[in-house]
NUPA-352527 format. One line per 10 residues: number of its first residue (from 1); their letters; for each residue x, y negated, z negated of N, C-alpha, C. Coordinates in pm, whole numbers, plus 50000, padded with zeros to 5 digits. Example, Ala and Ser with C-alpha at 12.3 -4.5 7.8 and 13.67 -1.06 7.14 Angstrom:
NUPA-352527
1	as	51319,50569,49220,51230,50450,49220,51320,50330,49220 | 51285,50225,49292,51367,50106,49286,51290,49997,49213 $
end
This chain:
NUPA-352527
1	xxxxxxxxxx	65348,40618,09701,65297,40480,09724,65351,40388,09615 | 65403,40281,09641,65501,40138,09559,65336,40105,09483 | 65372,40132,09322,65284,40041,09262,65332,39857,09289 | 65197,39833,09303,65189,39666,09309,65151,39584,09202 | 65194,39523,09173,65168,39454,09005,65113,39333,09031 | 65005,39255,08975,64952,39203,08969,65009,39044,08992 | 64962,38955,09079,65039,38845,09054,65094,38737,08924 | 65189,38745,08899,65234,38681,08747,65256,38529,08798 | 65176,38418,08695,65198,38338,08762,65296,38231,08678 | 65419,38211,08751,65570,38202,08663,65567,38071,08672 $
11	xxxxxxxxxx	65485,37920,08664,65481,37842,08659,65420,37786,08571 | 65287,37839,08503,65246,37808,08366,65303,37857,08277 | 65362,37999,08258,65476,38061,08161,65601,37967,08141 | 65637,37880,08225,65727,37771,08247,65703,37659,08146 | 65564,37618,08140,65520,37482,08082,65618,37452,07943 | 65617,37540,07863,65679,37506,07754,65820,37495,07748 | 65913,37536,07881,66093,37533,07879,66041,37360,07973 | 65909,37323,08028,65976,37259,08094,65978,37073,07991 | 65858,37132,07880,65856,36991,07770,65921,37017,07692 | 66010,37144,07658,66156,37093,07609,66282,37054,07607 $
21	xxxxxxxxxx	66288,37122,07828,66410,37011,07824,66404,36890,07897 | 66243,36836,07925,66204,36691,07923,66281,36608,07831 | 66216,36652,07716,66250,36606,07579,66455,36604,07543 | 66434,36681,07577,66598,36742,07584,66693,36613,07644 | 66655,36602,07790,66740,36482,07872,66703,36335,07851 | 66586,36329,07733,66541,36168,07697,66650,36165,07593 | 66662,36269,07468,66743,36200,07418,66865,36199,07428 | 66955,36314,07536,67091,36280,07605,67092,36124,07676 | 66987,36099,07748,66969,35936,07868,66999,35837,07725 | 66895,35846,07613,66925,35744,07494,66988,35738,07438 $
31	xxxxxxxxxx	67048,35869,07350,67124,35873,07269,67316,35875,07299 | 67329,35925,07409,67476,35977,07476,67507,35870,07593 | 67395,35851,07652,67459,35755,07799,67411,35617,07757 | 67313,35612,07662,67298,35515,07618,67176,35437,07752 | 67129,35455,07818,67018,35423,07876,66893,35398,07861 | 66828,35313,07882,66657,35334,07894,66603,35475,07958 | 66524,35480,07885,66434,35573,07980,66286,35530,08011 | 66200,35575,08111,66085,35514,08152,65993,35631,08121 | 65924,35557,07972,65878,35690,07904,65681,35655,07984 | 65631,35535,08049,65542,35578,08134,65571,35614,08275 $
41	xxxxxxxxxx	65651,35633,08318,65650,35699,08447,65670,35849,08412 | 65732,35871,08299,65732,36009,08281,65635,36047,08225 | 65492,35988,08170,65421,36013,08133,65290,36056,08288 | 65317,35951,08355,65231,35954,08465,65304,36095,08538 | 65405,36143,08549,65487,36294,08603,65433,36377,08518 | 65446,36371,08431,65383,36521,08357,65217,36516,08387 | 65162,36412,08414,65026,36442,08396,64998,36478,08531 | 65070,36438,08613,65094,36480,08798,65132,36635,08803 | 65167,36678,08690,65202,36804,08675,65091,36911,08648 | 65027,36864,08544,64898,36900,08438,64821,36946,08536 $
51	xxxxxxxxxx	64764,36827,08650,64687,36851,08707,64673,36926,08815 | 64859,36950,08904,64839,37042,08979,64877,37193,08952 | 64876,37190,08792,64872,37314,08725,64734,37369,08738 | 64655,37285,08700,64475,37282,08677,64426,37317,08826 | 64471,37249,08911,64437,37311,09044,64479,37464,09107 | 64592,37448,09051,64625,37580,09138,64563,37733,09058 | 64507,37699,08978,64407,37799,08865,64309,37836,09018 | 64268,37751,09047,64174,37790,09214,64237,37805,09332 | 64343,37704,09377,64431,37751,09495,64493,37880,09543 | 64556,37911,09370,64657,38016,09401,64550,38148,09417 $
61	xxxxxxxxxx	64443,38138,09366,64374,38252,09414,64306,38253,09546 | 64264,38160,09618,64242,38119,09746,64353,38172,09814 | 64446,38105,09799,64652,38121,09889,64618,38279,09885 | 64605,38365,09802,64618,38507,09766,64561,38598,09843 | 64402,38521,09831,64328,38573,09924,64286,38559,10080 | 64352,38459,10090,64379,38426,10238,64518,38523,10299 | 64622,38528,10196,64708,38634,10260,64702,38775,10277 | 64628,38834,10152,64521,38962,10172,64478,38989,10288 | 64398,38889,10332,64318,38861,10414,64404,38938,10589 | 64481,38789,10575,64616,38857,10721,64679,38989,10693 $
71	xxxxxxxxxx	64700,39013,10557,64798,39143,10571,64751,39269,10575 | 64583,39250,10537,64508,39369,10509,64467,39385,10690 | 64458,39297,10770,64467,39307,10923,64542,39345,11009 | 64670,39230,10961,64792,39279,11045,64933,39279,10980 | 65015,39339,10957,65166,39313,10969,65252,39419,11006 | 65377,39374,11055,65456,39430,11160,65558,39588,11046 | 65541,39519,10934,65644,39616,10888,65581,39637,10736 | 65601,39800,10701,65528,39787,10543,65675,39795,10471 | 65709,39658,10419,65854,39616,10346,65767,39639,10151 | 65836,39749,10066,65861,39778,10010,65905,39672,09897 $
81	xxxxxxxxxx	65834,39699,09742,65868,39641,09663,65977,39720,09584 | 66118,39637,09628,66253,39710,09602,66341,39577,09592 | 66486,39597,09561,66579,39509,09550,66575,39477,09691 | 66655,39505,09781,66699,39477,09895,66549,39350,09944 | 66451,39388,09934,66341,39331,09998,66295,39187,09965 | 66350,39188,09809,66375,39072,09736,66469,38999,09795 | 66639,39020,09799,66667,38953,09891,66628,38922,09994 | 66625,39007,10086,66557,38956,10251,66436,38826,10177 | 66346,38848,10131,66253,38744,10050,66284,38592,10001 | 66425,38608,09987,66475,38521,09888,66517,38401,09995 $
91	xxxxxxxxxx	66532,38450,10108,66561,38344,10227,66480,38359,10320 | 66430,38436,10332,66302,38420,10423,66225,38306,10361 | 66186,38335,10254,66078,38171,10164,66133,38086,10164 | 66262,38069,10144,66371,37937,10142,66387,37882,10295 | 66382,37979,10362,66384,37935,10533,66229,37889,10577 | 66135,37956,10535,65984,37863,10552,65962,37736,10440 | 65999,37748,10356,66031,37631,10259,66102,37510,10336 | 66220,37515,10371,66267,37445,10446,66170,37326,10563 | 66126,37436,10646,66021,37403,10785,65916,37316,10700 | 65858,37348,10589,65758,37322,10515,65817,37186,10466 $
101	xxxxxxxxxx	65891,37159,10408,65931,37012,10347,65984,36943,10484 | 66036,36972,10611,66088,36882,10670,65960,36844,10758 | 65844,36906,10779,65741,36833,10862,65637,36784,10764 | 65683,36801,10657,65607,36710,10514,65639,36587,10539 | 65806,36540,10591,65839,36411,10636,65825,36358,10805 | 65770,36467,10822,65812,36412,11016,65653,36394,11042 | 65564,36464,10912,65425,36446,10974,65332,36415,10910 | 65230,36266,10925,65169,36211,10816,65066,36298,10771 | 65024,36376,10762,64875,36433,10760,64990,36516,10612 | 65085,36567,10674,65186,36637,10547,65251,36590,10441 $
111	xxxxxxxxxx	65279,36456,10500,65323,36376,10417,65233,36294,10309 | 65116,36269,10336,64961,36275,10262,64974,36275,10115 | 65048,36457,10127,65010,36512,09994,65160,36528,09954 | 65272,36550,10013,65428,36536,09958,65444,36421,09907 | 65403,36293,09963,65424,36143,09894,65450,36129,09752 | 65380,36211,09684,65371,36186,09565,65445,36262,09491 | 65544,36322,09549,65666,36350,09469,65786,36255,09519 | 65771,36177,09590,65892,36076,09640,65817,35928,09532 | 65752,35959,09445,65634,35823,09408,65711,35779,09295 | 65834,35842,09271,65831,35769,09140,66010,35713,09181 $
121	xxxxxxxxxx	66031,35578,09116,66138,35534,09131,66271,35517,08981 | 66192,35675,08921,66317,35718,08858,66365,35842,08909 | 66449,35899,08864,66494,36069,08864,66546,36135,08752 | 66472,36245,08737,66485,36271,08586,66416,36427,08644 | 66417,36504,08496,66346,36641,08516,66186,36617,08529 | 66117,36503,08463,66029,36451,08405,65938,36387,08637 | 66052,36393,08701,66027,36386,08839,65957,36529,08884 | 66025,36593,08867,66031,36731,08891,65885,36739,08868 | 65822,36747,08772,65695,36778,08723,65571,36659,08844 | 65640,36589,08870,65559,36481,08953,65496,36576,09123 $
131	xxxxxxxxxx	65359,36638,09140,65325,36721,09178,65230,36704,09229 | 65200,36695,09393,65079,36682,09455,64920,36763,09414 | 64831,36666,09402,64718,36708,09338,64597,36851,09497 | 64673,36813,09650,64577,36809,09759,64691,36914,09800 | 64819,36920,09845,64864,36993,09916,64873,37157,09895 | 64859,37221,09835,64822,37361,09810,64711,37395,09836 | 64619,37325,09886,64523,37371,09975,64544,37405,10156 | 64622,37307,10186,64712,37369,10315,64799,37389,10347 | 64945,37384,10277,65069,37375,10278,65119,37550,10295 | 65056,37611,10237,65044,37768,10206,65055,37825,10397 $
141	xxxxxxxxxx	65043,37749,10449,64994,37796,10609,65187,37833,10691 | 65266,37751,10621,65407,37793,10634,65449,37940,10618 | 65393,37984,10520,65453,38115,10446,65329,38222,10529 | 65266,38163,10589,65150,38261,10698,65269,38401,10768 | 65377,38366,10844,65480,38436,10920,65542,38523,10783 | 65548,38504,10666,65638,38638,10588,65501,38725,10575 | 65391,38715,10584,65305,38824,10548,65279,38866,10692 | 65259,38822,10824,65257,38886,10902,65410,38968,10969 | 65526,38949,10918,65612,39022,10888,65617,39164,10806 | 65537,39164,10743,65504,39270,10642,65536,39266,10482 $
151	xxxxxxxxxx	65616,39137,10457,65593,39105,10293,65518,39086,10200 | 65474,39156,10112,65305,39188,09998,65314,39027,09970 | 65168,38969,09986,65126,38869,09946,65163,38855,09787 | 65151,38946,09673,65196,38887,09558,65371,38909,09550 | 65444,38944,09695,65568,38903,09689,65594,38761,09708 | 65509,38743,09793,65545,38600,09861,65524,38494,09781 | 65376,38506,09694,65378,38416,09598,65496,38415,09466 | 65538,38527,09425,65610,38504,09336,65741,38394,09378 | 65798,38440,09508,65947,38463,09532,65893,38248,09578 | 65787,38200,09569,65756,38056,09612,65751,38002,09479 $
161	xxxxxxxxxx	65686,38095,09364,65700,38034,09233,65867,38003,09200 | 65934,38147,09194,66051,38149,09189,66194,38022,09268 | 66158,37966,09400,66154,37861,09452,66153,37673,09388 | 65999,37705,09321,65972,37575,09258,66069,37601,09127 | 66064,37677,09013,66174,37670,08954,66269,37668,08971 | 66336,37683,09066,66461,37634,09111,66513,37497,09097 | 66405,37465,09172,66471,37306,09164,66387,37243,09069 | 66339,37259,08969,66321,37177,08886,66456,37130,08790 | 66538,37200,08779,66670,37151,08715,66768,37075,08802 | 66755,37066,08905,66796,36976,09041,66761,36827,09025 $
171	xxxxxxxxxx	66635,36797,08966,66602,36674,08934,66677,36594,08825 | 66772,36532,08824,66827,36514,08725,66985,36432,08764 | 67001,36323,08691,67150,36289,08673,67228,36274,08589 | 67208,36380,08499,67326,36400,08413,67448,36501,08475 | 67377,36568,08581,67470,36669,08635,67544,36569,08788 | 67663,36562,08760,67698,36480,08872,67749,36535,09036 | 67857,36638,08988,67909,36745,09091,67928,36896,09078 | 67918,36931,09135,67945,37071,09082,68057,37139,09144 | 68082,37232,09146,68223,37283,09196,68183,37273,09384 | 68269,37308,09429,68252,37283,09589,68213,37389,09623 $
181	xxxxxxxxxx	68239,37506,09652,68134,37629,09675,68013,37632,09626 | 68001,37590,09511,67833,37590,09522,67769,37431,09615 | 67851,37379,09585,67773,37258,09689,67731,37266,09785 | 67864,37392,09839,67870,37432,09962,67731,37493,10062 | 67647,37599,09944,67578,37677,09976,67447,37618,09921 | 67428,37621,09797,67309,37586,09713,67290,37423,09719 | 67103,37422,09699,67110,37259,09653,67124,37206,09518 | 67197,37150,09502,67248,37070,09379,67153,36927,09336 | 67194,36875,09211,67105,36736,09177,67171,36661,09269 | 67321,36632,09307,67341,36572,09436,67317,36579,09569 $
191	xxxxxxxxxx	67291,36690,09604,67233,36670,09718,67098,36657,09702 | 67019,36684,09618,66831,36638,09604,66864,36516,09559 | 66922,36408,09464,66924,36271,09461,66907,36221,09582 | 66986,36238,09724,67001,36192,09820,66855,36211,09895 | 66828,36321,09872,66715,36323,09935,66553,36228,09865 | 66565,36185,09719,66523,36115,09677,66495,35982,09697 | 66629,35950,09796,66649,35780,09776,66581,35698,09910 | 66585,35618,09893,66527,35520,09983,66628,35450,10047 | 66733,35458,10075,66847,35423,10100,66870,35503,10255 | 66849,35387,10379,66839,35415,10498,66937,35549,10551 $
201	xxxxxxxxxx	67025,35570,10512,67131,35656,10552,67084,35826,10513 | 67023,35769,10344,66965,35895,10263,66806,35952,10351 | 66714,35847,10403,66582,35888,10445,66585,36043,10548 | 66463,36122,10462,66414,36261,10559,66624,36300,10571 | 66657,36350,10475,66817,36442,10462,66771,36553,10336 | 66852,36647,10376,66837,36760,10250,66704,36795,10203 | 66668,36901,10279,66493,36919,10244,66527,37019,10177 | 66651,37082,10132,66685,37233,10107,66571,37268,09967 | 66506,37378,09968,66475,37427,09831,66570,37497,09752 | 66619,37625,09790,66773,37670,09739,66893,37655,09792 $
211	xxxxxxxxxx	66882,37711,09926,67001,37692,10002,66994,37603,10079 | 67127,37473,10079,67167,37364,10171,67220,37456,10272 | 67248,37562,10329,67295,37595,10457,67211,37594,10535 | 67039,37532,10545,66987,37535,10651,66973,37378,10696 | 66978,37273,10614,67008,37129,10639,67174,37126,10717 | 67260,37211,10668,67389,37216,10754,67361,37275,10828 | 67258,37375,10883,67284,37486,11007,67194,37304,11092 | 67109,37300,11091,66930,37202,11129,66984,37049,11155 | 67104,37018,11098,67183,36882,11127,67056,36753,11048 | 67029,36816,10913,66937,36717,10827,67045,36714,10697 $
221	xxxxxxxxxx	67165,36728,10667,67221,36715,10543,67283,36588,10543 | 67287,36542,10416,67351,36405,10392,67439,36412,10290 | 67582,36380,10301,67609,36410,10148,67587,36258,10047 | 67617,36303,09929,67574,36151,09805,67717,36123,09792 | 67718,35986,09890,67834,35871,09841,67809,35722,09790 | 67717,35667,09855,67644,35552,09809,67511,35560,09705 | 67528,35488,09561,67458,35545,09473,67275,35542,09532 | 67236,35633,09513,67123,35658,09505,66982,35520,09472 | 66913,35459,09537,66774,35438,09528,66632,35482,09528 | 66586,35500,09371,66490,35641,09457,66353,35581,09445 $
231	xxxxxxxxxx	66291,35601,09546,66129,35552,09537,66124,35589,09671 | 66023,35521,09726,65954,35505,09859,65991,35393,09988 | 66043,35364,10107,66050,35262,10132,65944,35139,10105 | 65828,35154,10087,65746,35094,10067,65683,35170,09942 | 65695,35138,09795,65655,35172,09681,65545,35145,09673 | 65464,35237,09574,65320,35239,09542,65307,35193,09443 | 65370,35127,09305,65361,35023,09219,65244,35063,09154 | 65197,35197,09088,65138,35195,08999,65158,35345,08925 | 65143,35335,08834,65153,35456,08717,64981,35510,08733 | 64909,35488,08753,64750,35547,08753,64780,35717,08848 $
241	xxxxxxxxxx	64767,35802,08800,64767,35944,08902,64699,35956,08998 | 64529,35904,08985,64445,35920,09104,64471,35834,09178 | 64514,35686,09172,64598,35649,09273,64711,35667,09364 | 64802,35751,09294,64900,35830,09359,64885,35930,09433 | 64786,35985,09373,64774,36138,09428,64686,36128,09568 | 64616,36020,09580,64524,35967,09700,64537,35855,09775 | 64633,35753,09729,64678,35613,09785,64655,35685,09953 | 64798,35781,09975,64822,35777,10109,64710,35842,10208 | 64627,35935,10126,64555,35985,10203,64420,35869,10264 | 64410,35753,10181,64311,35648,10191,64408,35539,10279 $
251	xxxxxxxxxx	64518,35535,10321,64593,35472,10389,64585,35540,10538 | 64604,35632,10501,64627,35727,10651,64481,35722,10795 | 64391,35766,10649,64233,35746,10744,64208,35624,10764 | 64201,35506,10700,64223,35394,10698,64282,35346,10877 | 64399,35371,10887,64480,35369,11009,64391,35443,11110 | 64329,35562,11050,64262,35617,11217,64121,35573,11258 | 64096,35512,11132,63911,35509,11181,63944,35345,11217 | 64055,35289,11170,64026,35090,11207,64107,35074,11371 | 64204,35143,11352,64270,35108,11454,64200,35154,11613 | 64226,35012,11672,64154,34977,11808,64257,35028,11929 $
261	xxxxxxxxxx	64252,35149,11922,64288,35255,12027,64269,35398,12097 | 64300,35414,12160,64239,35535,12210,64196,35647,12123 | 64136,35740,12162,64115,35879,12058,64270,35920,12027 | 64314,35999,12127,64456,36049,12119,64556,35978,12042 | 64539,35849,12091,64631,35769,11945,64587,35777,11854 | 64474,35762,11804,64385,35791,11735,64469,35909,11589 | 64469,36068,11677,64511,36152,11597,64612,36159,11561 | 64724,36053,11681,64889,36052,11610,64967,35952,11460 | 64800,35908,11451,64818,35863,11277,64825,35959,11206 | 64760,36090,11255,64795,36265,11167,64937,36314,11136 $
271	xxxxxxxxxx	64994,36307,11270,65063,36408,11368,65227,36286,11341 | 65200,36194,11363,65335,36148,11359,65375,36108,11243 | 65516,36099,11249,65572,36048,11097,65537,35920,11033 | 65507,35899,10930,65526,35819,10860,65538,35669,10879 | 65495,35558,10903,65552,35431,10990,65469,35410,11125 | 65473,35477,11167,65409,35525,11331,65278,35403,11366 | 65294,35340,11412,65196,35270,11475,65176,35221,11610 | 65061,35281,11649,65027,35332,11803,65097,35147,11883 | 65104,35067,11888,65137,34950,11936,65296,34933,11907 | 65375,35004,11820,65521,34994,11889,65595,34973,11756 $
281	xxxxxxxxxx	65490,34876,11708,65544,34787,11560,65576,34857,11481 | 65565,35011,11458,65594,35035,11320,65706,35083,11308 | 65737,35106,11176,65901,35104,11137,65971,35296,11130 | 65983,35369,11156,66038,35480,11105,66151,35502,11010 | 66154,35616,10948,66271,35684,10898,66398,35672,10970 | 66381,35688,11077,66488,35742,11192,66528,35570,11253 | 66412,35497,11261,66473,35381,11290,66526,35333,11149 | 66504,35301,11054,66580,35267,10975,66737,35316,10926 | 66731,35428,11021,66854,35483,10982,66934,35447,11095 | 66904,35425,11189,66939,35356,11333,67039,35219,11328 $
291	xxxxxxxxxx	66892,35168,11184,66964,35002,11225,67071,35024,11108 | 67131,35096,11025,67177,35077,10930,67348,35151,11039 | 67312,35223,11090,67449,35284,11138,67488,35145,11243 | 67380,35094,11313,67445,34967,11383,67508,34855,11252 | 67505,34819,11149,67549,34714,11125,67650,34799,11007 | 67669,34919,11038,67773,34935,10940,67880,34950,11049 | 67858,35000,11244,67958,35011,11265,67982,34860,11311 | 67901,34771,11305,67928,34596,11341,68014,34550,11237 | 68037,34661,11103,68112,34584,10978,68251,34612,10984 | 68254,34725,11108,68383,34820,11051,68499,34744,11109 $
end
């Protein structure tokens, strides 16, 4: 019988590489590129960080025990804590990762609690740390299919910790390109800038967590040619956390309990993306990207 080791949780062991190379890229931005840096927005990110460190002290044992829960019931295969399984792991999470960030944008109820990593209109590592306070209470429901597959719940959590460190060094523009094979395969700070920006062409592109070959397989990749804008189409204009971390969710209900329409429309203030307003008017992702391909091919 595979001893099972206890879940290690590789994201607070992190805290201290991640306030030194915070620190690290303030004084490359000041000292080398010669830039400002926005030392309260990075203050309001780390504390966006703090807190969904502080939360997941309860989540991640909830997430744990909810997968216990399914696997101690059902799964299809008893997959072995071994190399090989790790791989298979390593894209299996990256392939529910994927599904998981792209209906974060296609669906408001998801987008709720993702918002607040698109909240800040710098990019820096100091982003990276910028971290929903609500979504790890349901977001975990993606990675439901690797444990009924037969992958040990403290695999799954690791190989998701393993994930978020990934791209925390992704956040960032000091790194501009990287060689073309890795562009090719992996996500880079250029392809996550793009996905950062507010820049109609850039909106809902590159959801990749490690590997961009599923935004190239899924027809969501964008590459970075026009410099980057990063915020929100409609910015939230404040540094306060509990405002960030709840703006949208007080926006969202807002929309379902005022608006004078049916029930069923009613719930597609949940269910639909972002913009969505049951009377026609509202603006999308997809339309904004619509009108931008009409007047670039009206320019050509």
């Amino acid at each position: 019988m595979n001893h099972i080791p206890e879940f290690p949780d590789l994201i607070a062991y992190a805290i201290p590489f991640f306030f030194v190379t915070v620190i690290l890229e303030v004084i490359l931005t000041v000292k080398v590129k010669l830039e400002d840096y926005e030392y309260k927005d990075a203050g309001t990110s780390i504390m966006m960080g703090l807190g969904n460190v502080f939360i997941g002290l309860f989540t991640k044992g909830v997430v744990l025990s909810v997968f216990y829960l399914i696997y101690n019931f059902y799964h299809l295969f008893d997959i072995p804590f071994i190399w090989w399984a790790w791989v298979l792991i390593l894209f299996a999470d990256d392939f529910c990762y994927y599904w998981f960030h792209r209906v974060s944008h296609e669906s408001r109820f998801f987008w709720a609690s993702h918002v607040v990593h698109h909240s800040s209109q710098q990019y820096n590592l100091s982003t990276a740390l910028r971290q929903t306070w609500s979504g790890s209470f349901y977001s975990f429901i993606f990675w439901i299919p690797l444990v009924l597959i037969g992958f040990h719940p403290v695999m799954i959590l690791v190989q998701m910790s393993i994930s978020l460190l990934y791209q925390y060094w992704i956040h960032t523009e000091l790194i501009v390109k990287l060689p073309k094979f890795i562009e090719a395969i992996l996500n880079t700070p250029s392809h996550h800038r793009v996905h950062h920006a507010s820049n109609p062409q850039y909106l809902d592109r590159n959801y990749a967590g490690i590997f961009i070959i599923w935004d190239r397989l899924f027809g969501s990749f964008e590459e970075e040619k026009e410099k980057p804008i990063y915020g929100l189409v409609k910015n939230i204009k404040t540094y306060h956390p509990v405002k960030i971390a709840f703006q949208e969710w007080y926006d969202m209900l807002k929309d379902f309990f005022s608006a004078k329409t049916s029930i069923s429309n009613k719930f597609k203030y949940l269910i639909k993306p972002p913009g969505w307003k049951h009377d026609g008017k509202g603006m999308l992702a997809s339309d904004l990207r619509k009108e931008w391909e009409k007047d670039k091919n009206k320019n050509k």
